[in-house]
CHARMM-style PDB file with segment names, atoms N, HN, CA, C and O in Angstrom:
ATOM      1  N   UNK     1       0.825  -1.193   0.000  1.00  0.00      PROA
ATOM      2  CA  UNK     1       0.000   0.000   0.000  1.00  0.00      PROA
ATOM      3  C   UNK     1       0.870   1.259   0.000  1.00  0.00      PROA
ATOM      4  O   UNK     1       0.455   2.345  -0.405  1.00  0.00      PROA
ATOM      5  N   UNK     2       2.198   1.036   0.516  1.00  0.00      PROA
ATOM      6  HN  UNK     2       2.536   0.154   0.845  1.00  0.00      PROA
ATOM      7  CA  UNK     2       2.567   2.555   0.954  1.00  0.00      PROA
ATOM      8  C   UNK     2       3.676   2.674  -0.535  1.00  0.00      PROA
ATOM      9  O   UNK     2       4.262   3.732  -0.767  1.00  0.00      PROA
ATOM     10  N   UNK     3       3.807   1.659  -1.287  1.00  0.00      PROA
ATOM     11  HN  UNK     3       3.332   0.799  -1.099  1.00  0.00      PROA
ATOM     12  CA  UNK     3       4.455   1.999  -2.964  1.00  0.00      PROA
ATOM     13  C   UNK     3       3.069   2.349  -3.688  1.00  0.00      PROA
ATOM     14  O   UNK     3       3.145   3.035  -4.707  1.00  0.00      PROA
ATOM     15  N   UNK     4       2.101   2.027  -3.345  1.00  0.00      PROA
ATOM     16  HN  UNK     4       2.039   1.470  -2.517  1.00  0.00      PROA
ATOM     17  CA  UNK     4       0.743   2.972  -4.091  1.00  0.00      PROA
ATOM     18  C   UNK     4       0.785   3.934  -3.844  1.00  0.00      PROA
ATOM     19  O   UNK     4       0.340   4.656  -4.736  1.00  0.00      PROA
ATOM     20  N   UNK     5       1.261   4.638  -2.651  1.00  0.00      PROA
ATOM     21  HN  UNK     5       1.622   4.051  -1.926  1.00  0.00      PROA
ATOM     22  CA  UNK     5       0.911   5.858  -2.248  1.00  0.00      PROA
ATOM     23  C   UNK     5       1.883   7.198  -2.745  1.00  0.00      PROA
ATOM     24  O   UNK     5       1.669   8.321  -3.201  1.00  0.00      PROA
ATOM     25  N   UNK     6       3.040   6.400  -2.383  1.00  0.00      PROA
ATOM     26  HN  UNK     6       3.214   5.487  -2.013  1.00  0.00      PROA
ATOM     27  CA  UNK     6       4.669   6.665  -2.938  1.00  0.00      PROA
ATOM     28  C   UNK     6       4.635   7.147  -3.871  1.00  0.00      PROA
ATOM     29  O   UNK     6       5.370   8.124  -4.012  1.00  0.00      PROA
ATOM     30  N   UNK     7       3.533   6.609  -5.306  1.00  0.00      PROA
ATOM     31  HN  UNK     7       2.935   5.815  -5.192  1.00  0.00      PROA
ATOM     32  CA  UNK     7       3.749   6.774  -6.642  1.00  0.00      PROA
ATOM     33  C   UNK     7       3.113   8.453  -6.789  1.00  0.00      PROA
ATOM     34  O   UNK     7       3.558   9.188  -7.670  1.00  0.00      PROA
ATOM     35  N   UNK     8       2.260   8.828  -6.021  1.00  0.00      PROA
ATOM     36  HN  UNK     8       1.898   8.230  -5.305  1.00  0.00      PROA
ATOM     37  CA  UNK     8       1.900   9.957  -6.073  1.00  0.00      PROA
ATOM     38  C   UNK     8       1.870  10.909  -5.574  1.00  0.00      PROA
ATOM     39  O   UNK     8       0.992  11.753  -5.750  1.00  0.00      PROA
ATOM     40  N   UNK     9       3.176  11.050  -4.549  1.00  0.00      PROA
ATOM     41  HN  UNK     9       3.890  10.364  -4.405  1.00  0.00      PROA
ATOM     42  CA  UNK     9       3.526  11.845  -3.781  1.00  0.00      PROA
ATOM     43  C   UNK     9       3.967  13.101  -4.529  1.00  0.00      PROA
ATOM     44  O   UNK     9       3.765  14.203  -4.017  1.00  0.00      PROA
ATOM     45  N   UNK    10       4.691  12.957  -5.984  1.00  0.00      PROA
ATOM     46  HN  UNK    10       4.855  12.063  -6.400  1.00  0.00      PROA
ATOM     47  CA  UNK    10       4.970  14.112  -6.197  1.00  0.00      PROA
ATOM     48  C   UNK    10       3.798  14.574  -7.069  1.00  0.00      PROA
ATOM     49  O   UNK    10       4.116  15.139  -8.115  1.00  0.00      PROA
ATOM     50  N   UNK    11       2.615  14.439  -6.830  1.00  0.00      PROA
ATOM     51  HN  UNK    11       2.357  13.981  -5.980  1.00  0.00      PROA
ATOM     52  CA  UNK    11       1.218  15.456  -7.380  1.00  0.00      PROA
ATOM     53  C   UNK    11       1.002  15.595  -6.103  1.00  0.00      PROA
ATOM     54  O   UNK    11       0.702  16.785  -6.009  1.00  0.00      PROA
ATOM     55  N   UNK    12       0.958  15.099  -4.966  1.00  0.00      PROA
ATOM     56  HN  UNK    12       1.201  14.132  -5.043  1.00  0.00      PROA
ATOM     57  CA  UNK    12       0.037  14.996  -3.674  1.00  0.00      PROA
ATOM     58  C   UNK    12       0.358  16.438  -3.143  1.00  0.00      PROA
ATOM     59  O   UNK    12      -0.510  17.265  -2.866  1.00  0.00      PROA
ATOM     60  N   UNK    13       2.031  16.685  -3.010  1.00  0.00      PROA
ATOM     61  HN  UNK    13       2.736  16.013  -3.235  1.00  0.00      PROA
ATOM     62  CA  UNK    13       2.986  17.455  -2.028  1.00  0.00      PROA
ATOM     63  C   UNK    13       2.382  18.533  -2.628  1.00  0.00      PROA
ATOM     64  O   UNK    13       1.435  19.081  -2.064  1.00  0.00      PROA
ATOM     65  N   UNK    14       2.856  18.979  -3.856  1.00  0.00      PROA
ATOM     66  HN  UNK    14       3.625  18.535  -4.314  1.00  0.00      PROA
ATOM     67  CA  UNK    14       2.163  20.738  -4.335  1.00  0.00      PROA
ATOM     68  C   UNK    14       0.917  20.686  -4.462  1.00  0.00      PROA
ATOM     69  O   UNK    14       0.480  21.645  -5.098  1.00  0.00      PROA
ATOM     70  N   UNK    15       0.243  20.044  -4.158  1.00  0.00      PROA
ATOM     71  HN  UNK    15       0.599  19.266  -3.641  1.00  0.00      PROA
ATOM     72  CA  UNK    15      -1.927  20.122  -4.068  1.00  0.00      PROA
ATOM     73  C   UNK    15      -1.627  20.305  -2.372  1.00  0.00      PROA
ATOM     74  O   UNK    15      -1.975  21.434  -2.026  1.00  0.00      PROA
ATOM     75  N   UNK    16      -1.263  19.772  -1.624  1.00  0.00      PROA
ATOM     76  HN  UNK    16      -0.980  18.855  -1.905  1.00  0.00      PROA
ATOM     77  CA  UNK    16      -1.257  20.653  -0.022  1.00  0.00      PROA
ATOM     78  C   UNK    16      -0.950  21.586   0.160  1.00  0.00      PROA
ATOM     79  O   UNK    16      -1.475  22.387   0.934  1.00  0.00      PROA
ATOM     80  N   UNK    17       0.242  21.782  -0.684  1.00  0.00      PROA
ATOM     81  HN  UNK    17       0.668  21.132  -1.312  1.00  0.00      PROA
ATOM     82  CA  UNK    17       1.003  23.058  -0.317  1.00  0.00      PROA
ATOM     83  C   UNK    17       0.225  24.378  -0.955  1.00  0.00      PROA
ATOM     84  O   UNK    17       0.433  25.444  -0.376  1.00  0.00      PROA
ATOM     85  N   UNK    18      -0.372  24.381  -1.736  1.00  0.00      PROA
ATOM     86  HN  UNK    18      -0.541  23.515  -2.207  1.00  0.00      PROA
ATOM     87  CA  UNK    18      -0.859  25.120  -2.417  1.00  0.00      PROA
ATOM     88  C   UNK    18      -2.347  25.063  -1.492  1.00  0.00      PROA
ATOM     89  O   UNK    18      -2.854  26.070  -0.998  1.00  0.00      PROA
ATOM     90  N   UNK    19      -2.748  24.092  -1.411  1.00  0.00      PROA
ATOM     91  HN  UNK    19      -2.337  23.274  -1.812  1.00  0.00      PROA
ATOM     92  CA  UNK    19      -4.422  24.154  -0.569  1.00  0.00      PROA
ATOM     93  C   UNK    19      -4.052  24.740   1.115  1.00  0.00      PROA
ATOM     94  O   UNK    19      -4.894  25.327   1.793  1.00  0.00      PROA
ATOM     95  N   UNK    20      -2.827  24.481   1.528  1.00  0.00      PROA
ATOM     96  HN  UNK    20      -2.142  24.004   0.978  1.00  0.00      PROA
ATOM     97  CA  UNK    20      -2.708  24.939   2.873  1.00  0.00      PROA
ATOM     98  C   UNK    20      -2.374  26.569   2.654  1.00  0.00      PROA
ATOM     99  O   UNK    20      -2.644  27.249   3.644  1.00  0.00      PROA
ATOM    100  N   UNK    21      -1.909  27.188   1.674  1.00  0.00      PROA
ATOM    101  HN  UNK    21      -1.690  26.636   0.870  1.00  0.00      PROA
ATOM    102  CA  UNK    21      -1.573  28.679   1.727  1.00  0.00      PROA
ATOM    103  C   UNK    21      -3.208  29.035   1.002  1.00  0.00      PROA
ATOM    104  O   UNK    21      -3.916  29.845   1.602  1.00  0.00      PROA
ATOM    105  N   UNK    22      -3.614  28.530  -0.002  1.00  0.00      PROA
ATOM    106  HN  UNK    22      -3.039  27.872  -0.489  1.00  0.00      PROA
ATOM    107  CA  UNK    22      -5.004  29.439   0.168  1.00  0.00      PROA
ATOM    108  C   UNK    22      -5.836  29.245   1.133  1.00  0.00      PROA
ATOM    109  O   UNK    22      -6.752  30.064   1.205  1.00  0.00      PROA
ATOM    110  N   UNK    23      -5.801  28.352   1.958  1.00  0.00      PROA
ATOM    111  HN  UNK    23      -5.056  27.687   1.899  1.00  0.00      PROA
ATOM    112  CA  UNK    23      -6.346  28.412   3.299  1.00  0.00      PROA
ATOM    113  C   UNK    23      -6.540  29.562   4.111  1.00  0.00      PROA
ATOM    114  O   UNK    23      -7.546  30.208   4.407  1.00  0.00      PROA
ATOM    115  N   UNK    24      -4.781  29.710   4.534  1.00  0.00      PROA
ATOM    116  HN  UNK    24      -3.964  29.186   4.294  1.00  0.00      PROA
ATOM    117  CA  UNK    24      -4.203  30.670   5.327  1.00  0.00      PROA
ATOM    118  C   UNK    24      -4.325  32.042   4.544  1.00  0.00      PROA
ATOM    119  O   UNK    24      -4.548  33.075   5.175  1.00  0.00      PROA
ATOM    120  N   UNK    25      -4.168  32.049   3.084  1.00  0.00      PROA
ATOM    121  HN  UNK    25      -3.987  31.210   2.572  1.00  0.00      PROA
ATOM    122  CA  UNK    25      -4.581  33.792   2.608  1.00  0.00      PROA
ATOM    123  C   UNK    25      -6.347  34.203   2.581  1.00  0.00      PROA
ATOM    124  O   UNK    25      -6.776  35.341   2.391  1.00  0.00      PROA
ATOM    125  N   UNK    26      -7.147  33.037   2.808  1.00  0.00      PROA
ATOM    126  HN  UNK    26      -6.798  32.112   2.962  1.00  0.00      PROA
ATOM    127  CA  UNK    26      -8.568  32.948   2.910  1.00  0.00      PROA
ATOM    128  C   UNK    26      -8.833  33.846   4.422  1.00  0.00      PROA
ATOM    129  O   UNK    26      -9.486  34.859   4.672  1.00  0.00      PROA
ATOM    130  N   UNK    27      -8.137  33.096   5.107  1.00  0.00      PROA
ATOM    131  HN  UNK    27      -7.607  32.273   4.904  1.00  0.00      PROA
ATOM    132  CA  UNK    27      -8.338  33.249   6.942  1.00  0.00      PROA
ATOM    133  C   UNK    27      -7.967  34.520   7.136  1.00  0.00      PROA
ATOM    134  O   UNK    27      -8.691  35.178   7.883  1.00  0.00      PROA
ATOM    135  N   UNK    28      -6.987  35.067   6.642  1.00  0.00      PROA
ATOM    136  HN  UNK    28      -6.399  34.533   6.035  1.00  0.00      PROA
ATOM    137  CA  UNK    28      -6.108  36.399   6.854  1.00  0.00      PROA
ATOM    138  C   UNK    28      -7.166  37.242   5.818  1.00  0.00      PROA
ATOM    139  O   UNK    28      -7.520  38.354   6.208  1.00  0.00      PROA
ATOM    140  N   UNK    29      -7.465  36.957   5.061  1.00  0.00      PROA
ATOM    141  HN  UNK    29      -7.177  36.053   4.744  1.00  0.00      PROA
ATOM    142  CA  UNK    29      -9.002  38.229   4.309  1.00  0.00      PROA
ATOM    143  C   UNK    29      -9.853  38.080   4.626  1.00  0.00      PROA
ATOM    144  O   UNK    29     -10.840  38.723   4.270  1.00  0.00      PROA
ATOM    145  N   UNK    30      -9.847  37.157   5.443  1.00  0.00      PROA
ATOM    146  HN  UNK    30      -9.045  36.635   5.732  1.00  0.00      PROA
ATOM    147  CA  UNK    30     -11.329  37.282   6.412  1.00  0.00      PROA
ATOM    148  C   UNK    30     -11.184  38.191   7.416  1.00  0.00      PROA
ATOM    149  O   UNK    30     -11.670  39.322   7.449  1.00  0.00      PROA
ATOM    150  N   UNK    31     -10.398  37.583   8.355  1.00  0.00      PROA
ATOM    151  HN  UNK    31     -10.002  36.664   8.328  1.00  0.00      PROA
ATOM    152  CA  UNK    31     -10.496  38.104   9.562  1.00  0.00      PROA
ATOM    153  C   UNK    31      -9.175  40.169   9.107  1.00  0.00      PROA
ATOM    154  O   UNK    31      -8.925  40.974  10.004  1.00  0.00      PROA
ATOM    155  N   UNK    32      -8.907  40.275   8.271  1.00  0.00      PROA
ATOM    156  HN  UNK    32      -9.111  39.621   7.542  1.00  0.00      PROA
ATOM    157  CA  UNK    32      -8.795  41.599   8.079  1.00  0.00      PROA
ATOM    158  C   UNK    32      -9.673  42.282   7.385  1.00  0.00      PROA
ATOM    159  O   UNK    32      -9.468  43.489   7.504  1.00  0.00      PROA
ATOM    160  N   UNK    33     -10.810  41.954   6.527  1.00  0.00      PROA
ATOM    161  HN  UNK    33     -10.977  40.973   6.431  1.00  0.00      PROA
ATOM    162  CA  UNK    33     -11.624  42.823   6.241  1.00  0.00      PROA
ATOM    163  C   UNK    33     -12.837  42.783   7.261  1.00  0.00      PROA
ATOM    164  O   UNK    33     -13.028  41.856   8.048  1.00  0.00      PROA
ATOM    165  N   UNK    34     -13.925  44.335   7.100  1.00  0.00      PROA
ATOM    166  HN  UNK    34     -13.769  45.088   6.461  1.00  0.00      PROA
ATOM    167  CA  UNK    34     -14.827  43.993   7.862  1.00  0.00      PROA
ATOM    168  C   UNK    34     -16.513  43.844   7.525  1.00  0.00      PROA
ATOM    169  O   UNK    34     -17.433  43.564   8.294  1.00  0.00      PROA
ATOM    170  N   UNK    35     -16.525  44.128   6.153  1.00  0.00      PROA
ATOM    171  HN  UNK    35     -15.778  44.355   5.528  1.00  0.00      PROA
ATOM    172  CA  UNK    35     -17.758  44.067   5.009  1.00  0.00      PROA
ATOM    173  C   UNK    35     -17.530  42.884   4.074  1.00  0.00      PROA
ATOM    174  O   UNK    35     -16.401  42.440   3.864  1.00  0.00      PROA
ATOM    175  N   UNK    36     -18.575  42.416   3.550  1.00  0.00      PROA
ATOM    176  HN  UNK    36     -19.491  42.777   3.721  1.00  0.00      PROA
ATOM    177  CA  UNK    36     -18.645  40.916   2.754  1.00  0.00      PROA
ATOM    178  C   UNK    36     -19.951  40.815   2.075  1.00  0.00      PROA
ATOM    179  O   UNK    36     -20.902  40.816   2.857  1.00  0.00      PROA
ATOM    180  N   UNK    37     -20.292  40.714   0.619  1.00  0.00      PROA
ATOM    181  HN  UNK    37     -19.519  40.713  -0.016  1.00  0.00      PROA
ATOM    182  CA  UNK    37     -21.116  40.870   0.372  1.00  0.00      PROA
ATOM    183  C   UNK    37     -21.936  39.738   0.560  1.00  0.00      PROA
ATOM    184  O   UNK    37     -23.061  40.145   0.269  1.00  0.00      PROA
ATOM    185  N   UNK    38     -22.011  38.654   0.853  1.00  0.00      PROA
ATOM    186  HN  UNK    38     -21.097  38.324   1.090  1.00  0.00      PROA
ATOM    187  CA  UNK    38     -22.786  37.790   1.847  1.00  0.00      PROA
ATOM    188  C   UNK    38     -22.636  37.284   2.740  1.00  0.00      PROA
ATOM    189  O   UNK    38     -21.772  36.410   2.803  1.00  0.00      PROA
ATOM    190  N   UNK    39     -23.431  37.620   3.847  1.00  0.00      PROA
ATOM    191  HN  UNK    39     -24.134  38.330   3.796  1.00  0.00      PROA
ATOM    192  CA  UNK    39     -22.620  36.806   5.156  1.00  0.00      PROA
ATOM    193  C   UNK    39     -22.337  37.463   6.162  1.00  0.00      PROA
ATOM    194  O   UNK    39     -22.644  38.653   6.083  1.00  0.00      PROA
ATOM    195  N   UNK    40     -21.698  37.021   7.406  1.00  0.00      PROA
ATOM    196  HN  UNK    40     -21.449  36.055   7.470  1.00  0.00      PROA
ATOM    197  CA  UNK    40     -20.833  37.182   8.392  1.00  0.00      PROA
ATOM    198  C   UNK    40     -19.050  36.698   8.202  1.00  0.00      PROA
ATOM    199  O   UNK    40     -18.430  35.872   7.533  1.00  0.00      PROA
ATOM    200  N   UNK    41     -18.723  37.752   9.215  1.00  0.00      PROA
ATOM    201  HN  UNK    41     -19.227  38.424   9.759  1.00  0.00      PROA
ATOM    202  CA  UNK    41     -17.339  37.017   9.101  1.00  0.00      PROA
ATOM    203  C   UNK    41     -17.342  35.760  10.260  1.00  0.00      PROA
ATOM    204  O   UNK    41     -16.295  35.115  10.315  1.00  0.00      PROA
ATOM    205  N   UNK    42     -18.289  35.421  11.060  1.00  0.00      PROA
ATOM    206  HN  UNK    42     -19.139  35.945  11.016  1.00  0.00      PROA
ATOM    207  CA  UNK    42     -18.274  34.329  11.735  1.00  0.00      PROA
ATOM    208  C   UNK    42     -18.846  33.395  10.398  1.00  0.00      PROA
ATOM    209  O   UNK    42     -18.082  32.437  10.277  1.00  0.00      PROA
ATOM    210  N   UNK    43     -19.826  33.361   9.462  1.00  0.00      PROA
ATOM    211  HN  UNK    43     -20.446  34.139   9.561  1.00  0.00      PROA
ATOM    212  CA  UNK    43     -20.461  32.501   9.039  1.00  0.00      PROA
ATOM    213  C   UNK    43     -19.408  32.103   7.767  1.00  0.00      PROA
ATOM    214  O   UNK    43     -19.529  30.947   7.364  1.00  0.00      PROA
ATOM    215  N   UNK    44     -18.320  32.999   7.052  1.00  0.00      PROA
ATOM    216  HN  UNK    44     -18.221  33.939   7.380  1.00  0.00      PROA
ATOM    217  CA  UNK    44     -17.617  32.819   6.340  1.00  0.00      PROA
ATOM    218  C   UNK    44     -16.227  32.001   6.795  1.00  0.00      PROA
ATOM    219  O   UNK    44     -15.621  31.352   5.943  1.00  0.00      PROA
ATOM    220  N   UNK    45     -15.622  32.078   8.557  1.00  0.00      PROA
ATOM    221  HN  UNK    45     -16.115  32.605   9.249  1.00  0.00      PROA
ATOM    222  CA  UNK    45     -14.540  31.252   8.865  1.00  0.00      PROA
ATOM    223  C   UNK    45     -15.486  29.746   9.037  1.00  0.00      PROA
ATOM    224  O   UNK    45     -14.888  28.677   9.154  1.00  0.00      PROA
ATOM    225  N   UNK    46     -16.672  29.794   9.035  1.00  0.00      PROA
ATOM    226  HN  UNK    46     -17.158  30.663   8.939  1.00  0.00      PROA
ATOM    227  CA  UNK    46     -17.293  28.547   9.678  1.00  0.00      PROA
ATOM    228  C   UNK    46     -17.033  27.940   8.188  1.00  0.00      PROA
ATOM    229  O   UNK    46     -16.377  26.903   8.084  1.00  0.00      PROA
ATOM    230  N   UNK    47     -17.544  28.584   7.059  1.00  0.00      PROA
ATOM    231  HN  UNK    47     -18.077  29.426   7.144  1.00  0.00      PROA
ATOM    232  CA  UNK    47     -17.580  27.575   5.949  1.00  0.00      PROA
ATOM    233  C   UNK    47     -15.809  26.905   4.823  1.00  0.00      PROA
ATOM    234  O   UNK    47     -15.375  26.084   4.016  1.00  0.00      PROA
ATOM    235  N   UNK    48     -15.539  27.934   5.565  1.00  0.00      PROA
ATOM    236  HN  UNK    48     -15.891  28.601   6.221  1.00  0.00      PROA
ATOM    237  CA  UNK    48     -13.993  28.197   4.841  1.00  0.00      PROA
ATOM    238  C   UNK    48     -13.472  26.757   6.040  1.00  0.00      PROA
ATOM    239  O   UNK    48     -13.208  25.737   5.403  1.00  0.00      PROA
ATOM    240  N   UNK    49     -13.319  26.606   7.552  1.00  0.00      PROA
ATOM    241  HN  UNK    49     -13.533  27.435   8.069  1.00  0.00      PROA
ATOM    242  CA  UNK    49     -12.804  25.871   7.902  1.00  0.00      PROA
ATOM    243  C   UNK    49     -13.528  24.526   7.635  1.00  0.00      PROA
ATOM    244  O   UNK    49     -12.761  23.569   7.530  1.00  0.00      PROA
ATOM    245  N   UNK    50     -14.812  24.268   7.508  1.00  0.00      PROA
ATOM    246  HN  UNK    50     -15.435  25.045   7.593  1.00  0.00      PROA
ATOM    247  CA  UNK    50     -15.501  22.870   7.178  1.00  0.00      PROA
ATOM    248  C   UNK    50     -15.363  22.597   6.131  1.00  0.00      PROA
ATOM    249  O   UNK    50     -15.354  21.407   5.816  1.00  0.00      PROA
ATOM    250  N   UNK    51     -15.211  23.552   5.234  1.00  0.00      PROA
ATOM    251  HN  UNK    51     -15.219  24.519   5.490  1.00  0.00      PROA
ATOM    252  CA  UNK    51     -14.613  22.695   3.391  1.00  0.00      PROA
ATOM    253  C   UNK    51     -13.173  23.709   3.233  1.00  0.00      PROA
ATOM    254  O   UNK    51     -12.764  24.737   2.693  1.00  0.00      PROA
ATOM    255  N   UNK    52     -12.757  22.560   4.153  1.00  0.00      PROA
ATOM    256  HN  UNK    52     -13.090  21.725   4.592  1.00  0.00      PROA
ATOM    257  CA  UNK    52     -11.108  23.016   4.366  1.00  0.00      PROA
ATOM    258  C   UNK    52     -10.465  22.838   2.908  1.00  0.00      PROA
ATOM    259  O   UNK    52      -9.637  23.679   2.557  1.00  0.00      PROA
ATOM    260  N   UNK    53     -10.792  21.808   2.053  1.00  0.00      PROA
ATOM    261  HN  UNK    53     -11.464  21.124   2.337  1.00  0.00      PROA
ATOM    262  CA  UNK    53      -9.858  21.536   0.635  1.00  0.00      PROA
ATOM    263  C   UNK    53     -10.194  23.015  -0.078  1.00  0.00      PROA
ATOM    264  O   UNK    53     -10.485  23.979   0.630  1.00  0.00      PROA
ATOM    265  N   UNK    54     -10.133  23.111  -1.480  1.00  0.00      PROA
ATOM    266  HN  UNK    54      -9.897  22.328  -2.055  1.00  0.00      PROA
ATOM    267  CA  UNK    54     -10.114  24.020  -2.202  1.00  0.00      PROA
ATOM    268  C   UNK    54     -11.390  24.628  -2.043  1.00  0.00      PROA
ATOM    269  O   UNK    54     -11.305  25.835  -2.272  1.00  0.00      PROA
ATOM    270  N   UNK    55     -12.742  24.201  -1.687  1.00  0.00      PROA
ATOM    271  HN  UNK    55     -12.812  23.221  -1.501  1.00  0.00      PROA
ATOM    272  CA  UNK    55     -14.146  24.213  -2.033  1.00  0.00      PROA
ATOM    273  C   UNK    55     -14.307  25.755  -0.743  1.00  0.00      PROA
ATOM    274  O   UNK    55     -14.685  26.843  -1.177  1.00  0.00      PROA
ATOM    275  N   UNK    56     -14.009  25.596   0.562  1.00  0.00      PROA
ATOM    276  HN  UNK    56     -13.702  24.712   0.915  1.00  0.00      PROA
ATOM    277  CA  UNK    56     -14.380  26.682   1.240  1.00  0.00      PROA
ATOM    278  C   UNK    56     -13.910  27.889   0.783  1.00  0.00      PROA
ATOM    279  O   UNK    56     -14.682  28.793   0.463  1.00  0.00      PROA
ATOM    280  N   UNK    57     -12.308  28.020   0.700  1.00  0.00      PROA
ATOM    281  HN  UNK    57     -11.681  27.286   0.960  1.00  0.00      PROA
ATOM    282  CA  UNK    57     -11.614  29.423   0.184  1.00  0.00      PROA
ATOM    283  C   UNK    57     -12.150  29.296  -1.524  1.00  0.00      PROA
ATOM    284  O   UNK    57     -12.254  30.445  -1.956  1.00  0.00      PROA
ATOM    285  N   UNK    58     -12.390  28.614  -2.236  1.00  0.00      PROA
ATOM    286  HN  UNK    58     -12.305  27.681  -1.885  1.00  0.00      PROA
ATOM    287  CA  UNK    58     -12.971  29.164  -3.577  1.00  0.00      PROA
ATOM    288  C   UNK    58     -14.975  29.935  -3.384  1.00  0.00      PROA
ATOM    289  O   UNK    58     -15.483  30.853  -4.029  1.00  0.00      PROA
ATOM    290  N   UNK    59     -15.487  29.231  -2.469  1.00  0.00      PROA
ATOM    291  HN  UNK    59     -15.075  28.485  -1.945  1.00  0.00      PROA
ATOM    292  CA  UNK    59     -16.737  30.024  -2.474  1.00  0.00      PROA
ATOM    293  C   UNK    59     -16.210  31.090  -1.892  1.00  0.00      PROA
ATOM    294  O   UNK    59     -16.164  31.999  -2.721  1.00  0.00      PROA
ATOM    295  N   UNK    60     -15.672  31.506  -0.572  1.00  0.00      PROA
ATOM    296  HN  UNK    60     -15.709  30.767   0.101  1.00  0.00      PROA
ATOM    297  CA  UNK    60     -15.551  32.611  -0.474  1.00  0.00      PROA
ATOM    298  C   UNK    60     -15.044  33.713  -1.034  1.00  0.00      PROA
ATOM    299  O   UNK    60     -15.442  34.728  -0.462  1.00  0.00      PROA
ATOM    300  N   UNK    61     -14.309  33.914  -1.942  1.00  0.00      PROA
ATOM    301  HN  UNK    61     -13.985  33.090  -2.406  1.00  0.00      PROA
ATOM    302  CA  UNK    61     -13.980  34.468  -3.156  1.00  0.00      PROA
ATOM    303  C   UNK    61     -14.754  34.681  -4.214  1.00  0.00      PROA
ATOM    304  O   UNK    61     -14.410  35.371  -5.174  1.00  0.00      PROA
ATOM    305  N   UNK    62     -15.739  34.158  -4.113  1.00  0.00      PROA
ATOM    306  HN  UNK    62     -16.019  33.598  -3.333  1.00  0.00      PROA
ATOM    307  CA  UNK    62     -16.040  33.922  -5.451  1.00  0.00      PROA
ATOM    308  C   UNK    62     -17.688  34.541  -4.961  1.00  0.00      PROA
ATOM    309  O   UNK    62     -18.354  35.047  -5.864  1.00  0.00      PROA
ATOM    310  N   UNK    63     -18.034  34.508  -4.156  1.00  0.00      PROA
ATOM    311  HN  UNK    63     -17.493  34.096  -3.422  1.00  0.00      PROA
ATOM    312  CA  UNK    63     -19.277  35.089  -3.416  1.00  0.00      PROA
ATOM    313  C   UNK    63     -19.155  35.813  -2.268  1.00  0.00      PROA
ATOM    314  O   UNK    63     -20.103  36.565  -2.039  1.00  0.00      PROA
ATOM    315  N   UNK    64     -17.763  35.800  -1.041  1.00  0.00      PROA
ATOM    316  HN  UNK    64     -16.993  35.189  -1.227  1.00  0.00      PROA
ATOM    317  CA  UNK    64     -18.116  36.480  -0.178  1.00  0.00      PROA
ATOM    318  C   UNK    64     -17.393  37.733  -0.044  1.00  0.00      PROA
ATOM    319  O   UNK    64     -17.661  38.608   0.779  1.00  0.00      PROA
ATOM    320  N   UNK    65     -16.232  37.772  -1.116  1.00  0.00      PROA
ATOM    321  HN  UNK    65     -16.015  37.061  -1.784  1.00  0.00      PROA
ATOM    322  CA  UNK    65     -15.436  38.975  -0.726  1.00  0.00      PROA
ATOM    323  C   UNK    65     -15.835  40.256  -1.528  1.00  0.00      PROA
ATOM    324  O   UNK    65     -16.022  40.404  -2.736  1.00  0.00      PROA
ATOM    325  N   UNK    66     -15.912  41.189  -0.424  1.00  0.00      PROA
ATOM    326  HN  UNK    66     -15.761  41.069   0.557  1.00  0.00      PROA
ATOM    327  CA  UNK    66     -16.315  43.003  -1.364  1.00  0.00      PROA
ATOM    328  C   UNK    66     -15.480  43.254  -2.287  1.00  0.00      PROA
ATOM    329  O   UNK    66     -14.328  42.841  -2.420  1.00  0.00      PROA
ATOM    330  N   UNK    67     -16.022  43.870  -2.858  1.00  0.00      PROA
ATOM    331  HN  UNK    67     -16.958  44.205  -2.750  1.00  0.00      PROA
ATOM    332  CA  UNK    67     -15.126  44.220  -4.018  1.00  0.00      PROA
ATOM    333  C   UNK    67     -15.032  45.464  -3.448  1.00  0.00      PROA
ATOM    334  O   UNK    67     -15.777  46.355  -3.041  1.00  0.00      PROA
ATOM    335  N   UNK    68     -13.609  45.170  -3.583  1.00  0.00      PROA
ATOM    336  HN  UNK    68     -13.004  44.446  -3.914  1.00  0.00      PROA
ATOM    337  CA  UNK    68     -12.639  46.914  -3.213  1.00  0.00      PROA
ATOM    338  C   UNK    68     -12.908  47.885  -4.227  1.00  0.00      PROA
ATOM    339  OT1 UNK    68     -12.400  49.004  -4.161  1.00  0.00      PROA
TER     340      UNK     68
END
């Protein structure tokens, strides 16, 4: 099992690395802005941390952040 796993470590490593920093640039535009055109900023860390993969920080972008 762990030479199955082995084989795809080098797609696996840059899909975390990349899903753990839009995470963290998600969390940091949340909690520094204070307007959102839908939502709360409690109701936007709630959905951003429960669809932790790409799916939370892409809705919020894509629906919750003001446009500057």
């Amino acid at each position: 099992m762990w030479t199955e796993i082995k084989e795809y470590l080098p797609l696996l490593i840059p899909l975390v690395i990349v899903q753990f920093i839009l995470l963290g640039y998600t969390i940091y535009h949340i909690l520094k802005h204070d307007s959102y055109r839908r939502g709360s900023r409690t109701l936007w860390l709630v959905i951003v941390l429960i669809g932790m993969n790409f799916i939370g920080p892409i809705l919020y972008f894509a629906f919750g952040r003001e446009e500057a």
